[in-house]
Every structure is written in C-alpha cells, then in structure tokens.
N, C-alpha and C positions, 0 to 999 in steps of 0.2 A: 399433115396426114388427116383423112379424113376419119370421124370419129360415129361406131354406130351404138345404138344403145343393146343392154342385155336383153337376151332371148326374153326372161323373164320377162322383163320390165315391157315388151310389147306384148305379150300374152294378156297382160294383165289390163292393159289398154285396151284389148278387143272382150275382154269380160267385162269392163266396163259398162257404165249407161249411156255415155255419149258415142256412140257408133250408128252411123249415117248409112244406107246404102249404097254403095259405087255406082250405080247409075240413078240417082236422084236428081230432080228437076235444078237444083237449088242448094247451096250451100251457106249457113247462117254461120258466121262470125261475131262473136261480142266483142265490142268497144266500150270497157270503162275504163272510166276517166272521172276525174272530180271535178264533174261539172257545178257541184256548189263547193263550199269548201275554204280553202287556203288557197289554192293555187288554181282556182275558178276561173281568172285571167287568161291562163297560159292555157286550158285544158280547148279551147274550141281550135284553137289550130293546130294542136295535137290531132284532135279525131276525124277534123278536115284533114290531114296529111293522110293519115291511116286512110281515110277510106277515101284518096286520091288513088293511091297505089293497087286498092279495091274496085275500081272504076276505070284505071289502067289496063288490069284483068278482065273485065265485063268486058271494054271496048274490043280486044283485041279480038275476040270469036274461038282463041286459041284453048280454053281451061277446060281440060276432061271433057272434051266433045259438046260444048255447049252449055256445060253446069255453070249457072249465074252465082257469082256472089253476094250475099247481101247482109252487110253491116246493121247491128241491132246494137244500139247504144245502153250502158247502164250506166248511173252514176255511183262511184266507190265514195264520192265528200270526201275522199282523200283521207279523212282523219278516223272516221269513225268504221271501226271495223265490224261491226254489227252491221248497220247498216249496208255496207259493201258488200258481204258475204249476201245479204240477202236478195239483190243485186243478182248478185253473179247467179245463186241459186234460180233466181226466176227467169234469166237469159238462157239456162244450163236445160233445167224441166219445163220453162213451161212455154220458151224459143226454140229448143233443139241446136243452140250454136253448136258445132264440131272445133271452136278453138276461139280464145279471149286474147285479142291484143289491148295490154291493159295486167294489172292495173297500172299506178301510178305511182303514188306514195309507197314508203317502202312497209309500213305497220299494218295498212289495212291491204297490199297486195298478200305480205307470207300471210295473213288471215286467211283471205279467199283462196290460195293455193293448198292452205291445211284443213279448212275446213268446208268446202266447196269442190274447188277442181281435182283435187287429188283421189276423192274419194268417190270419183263420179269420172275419172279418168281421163279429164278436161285438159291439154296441155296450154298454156299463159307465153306470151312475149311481150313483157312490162321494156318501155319505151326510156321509165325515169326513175326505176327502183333502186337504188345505188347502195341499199344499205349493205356494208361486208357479210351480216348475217346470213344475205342468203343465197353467197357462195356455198353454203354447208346443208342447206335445211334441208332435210328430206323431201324427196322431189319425185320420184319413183323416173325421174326421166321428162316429167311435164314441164321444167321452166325454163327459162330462158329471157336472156334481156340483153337489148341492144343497147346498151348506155355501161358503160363502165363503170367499174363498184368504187364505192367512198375511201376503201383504203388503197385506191391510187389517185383521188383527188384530197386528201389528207395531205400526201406525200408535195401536191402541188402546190396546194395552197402554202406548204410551210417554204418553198421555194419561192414563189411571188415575194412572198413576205423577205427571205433574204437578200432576193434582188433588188427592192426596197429598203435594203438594211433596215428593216426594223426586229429587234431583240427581244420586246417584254410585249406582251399584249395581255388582255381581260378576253373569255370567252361566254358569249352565251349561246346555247344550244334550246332548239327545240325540243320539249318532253316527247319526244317520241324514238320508236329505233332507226329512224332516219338519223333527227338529228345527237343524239348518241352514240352512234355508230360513227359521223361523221365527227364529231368532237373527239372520239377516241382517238381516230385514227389520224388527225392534225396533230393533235398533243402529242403522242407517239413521235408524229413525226418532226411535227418543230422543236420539242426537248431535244431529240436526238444531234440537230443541227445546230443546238448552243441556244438555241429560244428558252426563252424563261415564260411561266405560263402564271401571274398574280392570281387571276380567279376563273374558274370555270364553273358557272350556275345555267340550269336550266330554266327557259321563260314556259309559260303558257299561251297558247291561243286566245285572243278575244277578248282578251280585259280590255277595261277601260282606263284601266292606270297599268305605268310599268315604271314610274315612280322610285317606288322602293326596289327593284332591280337592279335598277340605273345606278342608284345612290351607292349598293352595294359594289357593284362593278368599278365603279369610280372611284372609289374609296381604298379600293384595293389597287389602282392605278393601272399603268399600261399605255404604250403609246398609242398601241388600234384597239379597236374596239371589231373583234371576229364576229360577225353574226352569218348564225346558222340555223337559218329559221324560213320561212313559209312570204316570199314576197306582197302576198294578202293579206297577211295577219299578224303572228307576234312578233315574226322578227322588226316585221315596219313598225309595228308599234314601238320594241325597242329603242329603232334609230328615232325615231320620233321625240321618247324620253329624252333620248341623251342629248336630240338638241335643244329641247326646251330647256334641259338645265345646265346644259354647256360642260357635260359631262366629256365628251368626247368627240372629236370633231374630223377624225380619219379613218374610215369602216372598211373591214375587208370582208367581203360578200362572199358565201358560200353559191352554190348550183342555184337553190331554191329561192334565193335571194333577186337571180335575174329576170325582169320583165318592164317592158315599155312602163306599166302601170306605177311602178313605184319609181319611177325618174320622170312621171308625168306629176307625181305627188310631192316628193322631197328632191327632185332633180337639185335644189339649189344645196341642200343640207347634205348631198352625197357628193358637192365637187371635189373632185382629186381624189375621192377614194377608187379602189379597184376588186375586183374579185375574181374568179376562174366558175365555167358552166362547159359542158361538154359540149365538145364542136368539132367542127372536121370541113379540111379545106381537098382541092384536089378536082379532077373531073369530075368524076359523081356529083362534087356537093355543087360546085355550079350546074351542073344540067338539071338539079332537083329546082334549085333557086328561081332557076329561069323559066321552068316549068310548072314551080308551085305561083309563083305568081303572076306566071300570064293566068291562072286559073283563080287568082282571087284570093287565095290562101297566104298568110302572114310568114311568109317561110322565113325567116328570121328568127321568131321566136323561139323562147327554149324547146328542146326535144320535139321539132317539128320532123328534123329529120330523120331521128330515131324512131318516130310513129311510124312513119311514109316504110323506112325496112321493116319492123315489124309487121305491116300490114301485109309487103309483096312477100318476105320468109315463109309466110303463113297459107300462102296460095301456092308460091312456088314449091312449100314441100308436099302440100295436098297432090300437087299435081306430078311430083316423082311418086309418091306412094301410088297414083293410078286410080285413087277413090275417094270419096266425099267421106271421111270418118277422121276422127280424134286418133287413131292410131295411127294413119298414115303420115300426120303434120308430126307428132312425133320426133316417130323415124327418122325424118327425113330433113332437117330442119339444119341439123349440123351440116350433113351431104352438101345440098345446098348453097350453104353460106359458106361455104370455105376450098381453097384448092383440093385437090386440080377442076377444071374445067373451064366455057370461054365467060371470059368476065362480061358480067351485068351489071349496066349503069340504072339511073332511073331514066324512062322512057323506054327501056327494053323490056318491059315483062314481058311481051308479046314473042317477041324472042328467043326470052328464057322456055318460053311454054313449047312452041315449035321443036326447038333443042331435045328440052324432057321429051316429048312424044314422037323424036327422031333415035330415043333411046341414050343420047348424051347426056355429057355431065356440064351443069355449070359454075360457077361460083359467084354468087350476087357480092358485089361491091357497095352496091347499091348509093343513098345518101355520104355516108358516113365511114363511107373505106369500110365495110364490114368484116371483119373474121374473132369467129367465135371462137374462146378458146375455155380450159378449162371445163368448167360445168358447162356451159353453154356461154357464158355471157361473155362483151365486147372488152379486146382490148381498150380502146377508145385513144383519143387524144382530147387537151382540152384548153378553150380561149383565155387566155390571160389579156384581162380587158380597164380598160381605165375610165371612170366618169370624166369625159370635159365637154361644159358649154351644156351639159343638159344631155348626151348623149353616149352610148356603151361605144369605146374604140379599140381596138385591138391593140394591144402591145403584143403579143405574138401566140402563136398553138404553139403548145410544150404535150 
C-alpha cells in the first residue's frame, strides 16, 4: 500500500525555506558525499551514479516541461559532522538545492538532517546511511534511504558466520553511530545464534599504531576477527595490525569494509576471508550495470546503485508533485517507489516522466529492486562475498 505523509508534516514543508517555484528554469539538487574522508575511495562513483540518473532526466526532455536538473556537489568527510552540516547549510542557502541525495555516513548524515535539512525543510535520500538509529530519529517526513538499515545486516552477518561455522569471534567497531549501531546489532544477533562474542572494543580513525588494539583483541581470542570499520582508515589500519603481529588471520568484513582499494593494499593479508555489503541482483540491476558502464562509471562499487535510485526517486517525485520545491519530493517519494503502478527500470526515467504527466502511477524498481518500507527506507538484500586470488566473489544474495 502506498504510503502518504501527514497533512501537517507538508504544511510545514511549504512554510519552509527551501520552496522553489513550479515553473522555474532549473532545479538544484545536492550531492554529499565524503569526498575526503574514510570512504573517499567509494564516494566518486557514488556521485557519478547519482547524477547518471540526473542526466537520464535532463536527456529525456520529459521533467516538468523543460526544468533542467542540476546536481551541486558538497562534501560531508563523512566523519565530521561539523563540517558536513556546513556543507549542506551552503548548498541549502546559498545554492537553493530543493532536495540532497546524500548524505553518507550515518553520524554526520542524522547531523545534517537535525541540524540543517529539517529546519530549513530540506528532505535527504542517503544512499549508505545504515545506522538502526535512524529508523526512529525525527524526521518530520524529510528522510529517506535506499540501502537497508544495520539491524538487518547484523542479522546477516551472524548468518555468514554460521554458515562458516564459526562460534567465538573478537569484535572491533568504528567509534562512531555507524559503527555502533552495527556492532549492536551483530552481537544481538550472533549471541542470539549460540555465538560467543570474547571482545568488542572500538578503534579510531587515522592513527598511526593500532598495536595496542590488536594486542587487546588477540589476547581475548576468537577465531575471526569482525571489523566494522571505514575501508580507508581504521578499520584497514586494524587488519593491517593484526597481520603484522599475527594476531589473526581470518576477517569478516562489515558494508564499509568493501572496496577495490583495500584488496589492492592487503589483497593477500584478506585471502579467504569474507564479508556481506548491500547488493541486488535481477533486471534492474543488470540494465543499471550495463548502462553505468558503457558510461564510464565503476558500477560495481559499493552503493553505486543505491545513489543511481536515490538520484531518479528524487526527480521522479519532484515530477508527481508537479513543481520544482522541497515539498513536492517529499510527498511523493514513497507514491513513487512503491506499488501499484508500471515498473521502472534504470534507463526508463523518461518513461517514468511521460507516465506522471499522463496522470499515472508508477513504481521505480529501479537499481536495487526498490520498495520502501516503514519510515521510508529499503528493505534491501545483501552479497555474501568471499576474498579469493585477490578478488570480492559471490557466495550468494541473502
């Protein structure tokens, strides 16, 4: 069933500061993303996808009688939320965006949606924000995320791990509410399954030793060693300790953990380990594949496909709403992304647009099999993947 928001909660949208007028030349969207950061690697073909699916729209001639889209990049650094908020503030006041696909991280996006979009009536579709906290956080109705929350990839990863028979593990988590949120909701769930959990410590970003971590973790024992940590920074740095001192030599990889980048660096120190990252198989996600790389774009990489819906959700609901403003993408975001109506692949926006402006309904499929549920965000499904030879392979979507 398709899901609309309260009366209130759009009133409050159009009292807002971001309200665009419906026949405007031009329609600004924000893209942040941590393009410096932790996960600085993964983030360019993130915003390449997004704003594939934004250039999709442009092409077709079809979006509100000629309003162009145009994608305005900010960087969140992923980690620091000061900085991101300010960010988002200068895209917000002094670009005029009508709607932010982004952020990324889960600490510095509920930042920007608390202290930025929400008060300035901005609604968000973060592509890789997974933390459980913000199924709940007050929202007035602005967020939204196409990536599936950490307390159903908690639940997976303790499955990998069974199907691996392994029973005891050492946990480290990233100090943040990413990785926090994702430690909870592992531990939770591999306790539940007869896992025994020796140590859970949080690492930091960016040292130069993780030494004494290692030593800690090791000491407390454990057949794997769970890291849940930042592919750029502590978590590699992590695996890095552990094999300098031969601490442990079988890792099981959180979301944040996967990128070409760090099986270009430790490829040989990660053989045999495995991990789970959001993914999706089916139509959609080959036509996106085929399509993101005849165009140049890494579509492989993490939350490539998650950007690419985020980007067309965010046109697609501008253009049921009928006008260029923050309240219409809103509204319209769930309508949208979910039954009834005729399904959209990627290379349909054009499609999708004709449909709306024929007065129909549609339901984007999009990358990643889309359907929104709850608060707005993605069931999902996700890759259970094995390092061999130096490369991520599938062992199967769960």
């Amino acid at each position: 069933m398709k899901k609309m928001l309260l009366a209130t909660a759009i009133s409050a949208l159009y009292a807002g500061g971001a309200f665009a007028a419906g026949h405007a030349s031009e329609a600004k969207i924000g893209v942040i993303l941590g393009f410096t950061g932790p996960i600085e690697s993964l983030t360019p073909a993130m915003a390449d996808s997004a704003e594939f699916a934004i250039k999709e729209v442009n092409e077709s001639g079809q979006f509100l009688d000629g309003v162009t889209l145009v994608p305005v990049r900010g960087d969140s650094t992923c980690g620091d939320a000061a900085a991101g908020s300010a960010a988002a503030e200068r895209l917000i006041t002094a670009d005029g965006v009508v709607a932010i696909m982004g952020a990324d991280c889960s600490g510095v996006t509920g930042a920007i949606l608390s202290n930025v979009a929400l008060p300035n009536g901005v609604p968000m579709i973060s592509p890789s924000a997974t933390s459980p906290g913000l199924s709940t956080v007050e929202d007035n109705g602005l967020f939204f995320r196409t990536s599936p929350s950490d307390a159903r990839q908690g639940e997976v990863l303790a499955g990998v791990l069974g199907t691996n028979g392994v029973t005891s593990v050492a946990v480290t988590y990233q100090n943040s509410d990413y990785g926090k949120g994702l430690s909870d909701s592992f531990i939770a769930a591999f306790e539940a399954a007869g896992g025994s959990i020796t140590l859970s410590a949080p690492h930091e970003d960016n040292k130069a030793d993780y030494s004494a971590e290692i030593a800690a973790l090791a000491s407390a024992g454990g057949d794997v060693l769970v890291v849940l940590g930042y592919a750029d920074a502590g978590g590699k740095g992590m695996i890095q300790a552990a094999s300098d001192t031969g601490a442990f030599d079988t890792f099981m990889l959180g979301d944040g953990m996967y990128g070409d980048a760090l099986l270009a660096d430790l490829g040989d120190v990660l053989e045999g380990s495995y991990g789970v990252v959001p993914w999706s198989e089916g139509e959609g996600t080959d036509k996106f594949n085929e399509l993101a790389t005849a165009a140049g774009i890494e579509a492989g990489s993490a939350y490539t496909r998650e950007s690419y819906d985020a980007g067309a959700l965010i046109a697609l609901a501008m253009a049921k709403g009928g006008e260029v403003s923050s309240a219409a993408v809103a509204a319209n975001v769930l309508d949208v992304a979910n039954a009834p109506g005729e399904p959209i692949l990627p290379g349909e926006l054009g499609k999708a647009l004709e449909i709306i402006k024929a007065g129909g309904d549609v339901d984007y499929v999009g990358a990643t099999n889309v359907e929104l549920i709850g608060p707005g965000e993605a069931a999902g499904t996700y890759r259970h993947y094995a390092i061999k030879g130096g490369a991520f392979e599938t062992v199967e979507i769960r």
